[in-house]
Structure formats: structure tokens, C-alpha cells
C-alpha positions as CSV (number, residue, x, y, z in Angstrom):
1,X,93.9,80.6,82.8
2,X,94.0,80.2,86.3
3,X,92.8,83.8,88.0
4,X,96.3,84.1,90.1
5,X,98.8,82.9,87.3
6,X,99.4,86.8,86.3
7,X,100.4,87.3,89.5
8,X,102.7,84.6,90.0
9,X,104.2,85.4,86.1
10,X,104.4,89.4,87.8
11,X,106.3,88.4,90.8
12,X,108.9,86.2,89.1
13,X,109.3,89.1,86.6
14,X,110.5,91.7,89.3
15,X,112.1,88.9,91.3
16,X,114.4,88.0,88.2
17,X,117.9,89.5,88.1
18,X,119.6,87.4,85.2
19,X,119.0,90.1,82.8
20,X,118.9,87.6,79.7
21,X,115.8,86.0,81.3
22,X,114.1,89.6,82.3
23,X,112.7,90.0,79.2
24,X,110.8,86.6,78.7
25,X,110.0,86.9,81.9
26,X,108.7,90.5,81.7
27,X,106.6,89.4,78.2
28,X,105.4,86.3,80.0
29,X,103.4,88.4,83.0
30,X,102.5,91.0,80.8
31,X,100.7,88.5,78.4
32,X,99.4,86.8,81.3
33,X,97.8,90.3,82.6
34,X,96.1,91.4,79.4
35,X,94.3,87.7,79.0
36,X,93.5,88.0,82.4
37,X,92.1,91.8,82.2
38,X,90.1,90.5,79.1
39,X,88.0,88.3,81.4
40,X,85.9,91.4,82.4
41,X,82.9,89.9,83.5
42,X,85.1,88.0,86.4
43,X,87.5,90.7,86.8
44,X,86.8,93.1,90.0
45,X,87.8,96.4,90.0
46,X,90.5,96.4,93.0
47,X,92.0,92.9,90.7
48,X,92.1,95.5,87.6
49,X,93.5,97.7,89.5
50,X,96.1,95.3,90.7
51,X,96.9,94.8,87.1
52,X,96.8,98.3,85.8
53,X,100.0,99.0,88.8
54,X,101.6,95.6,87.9
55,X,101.7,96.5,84.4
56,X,103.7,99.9,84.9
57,X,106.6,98.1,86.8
58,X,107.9,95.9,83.8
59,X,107.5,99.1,81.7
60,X,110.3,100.4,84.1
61,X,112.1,97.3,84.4
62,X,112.1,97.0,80.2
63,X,113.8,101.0,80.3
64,X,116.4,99.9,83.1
65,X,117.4,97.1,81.1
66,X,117.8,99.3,77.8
């Protein structure tokens, strides 16, 4: 995976307002964070940190949508 995707996958999940494509959208960047935050050996720790904020804001966008 390419070290950026995440955070392309993230910003197309906050970006999206068609609410039937939130939720494959919201799955797809959260996948792509935790393969990503798996790599630990080439992960820094302001990049994990980037993740661990990313990963709250499709939590919220998940309860918005409920």
C-alpha cells in the first residue's frame, strides 16, 4: 500500500455528502488506516498520530449518519 493512500481514502470520506456512499467510503479509509498503522517499523509517530485523529472523525460521521 502506498504510504499516502489512507490519506487520500480519509479525505474523500469527509469530503463525501451522498450519504449512501458515506459508509463505503468511511470503511474504505478506515481499512486503509489500520493496514497502514500495521506497518510499524515505517510508521512515524507524528504519521500515527495523523491516523489515530483521522480515525475519530468517521466514528462521528458513522453517529451523524445513524
Amino acid at each position: 500500500m502506498v504510504e499516502g493512500q489512507w490519506r487520500d481514502l480519509y479525505r474523500a470520506a469527509i469530503l463525501e455528502f451522498d450519504p449512501k456512499q458515506l459508509q463505503a467510503r468511511v470503511k474504505a479509509a478506515e481499512d486503509a488506516i489500520h493496514v497502514r498503522a500495521a506497518c510499524e517499523a515505517r510508521v512515524s509517530r507524528d504519521e500515527r498520530r495523523e491516523m489515530n485523529d483521522a480515525l475519530s472523525t468517521p466514528r462521528i460521521l458513522k453517529r451523524k449518519q445513524s
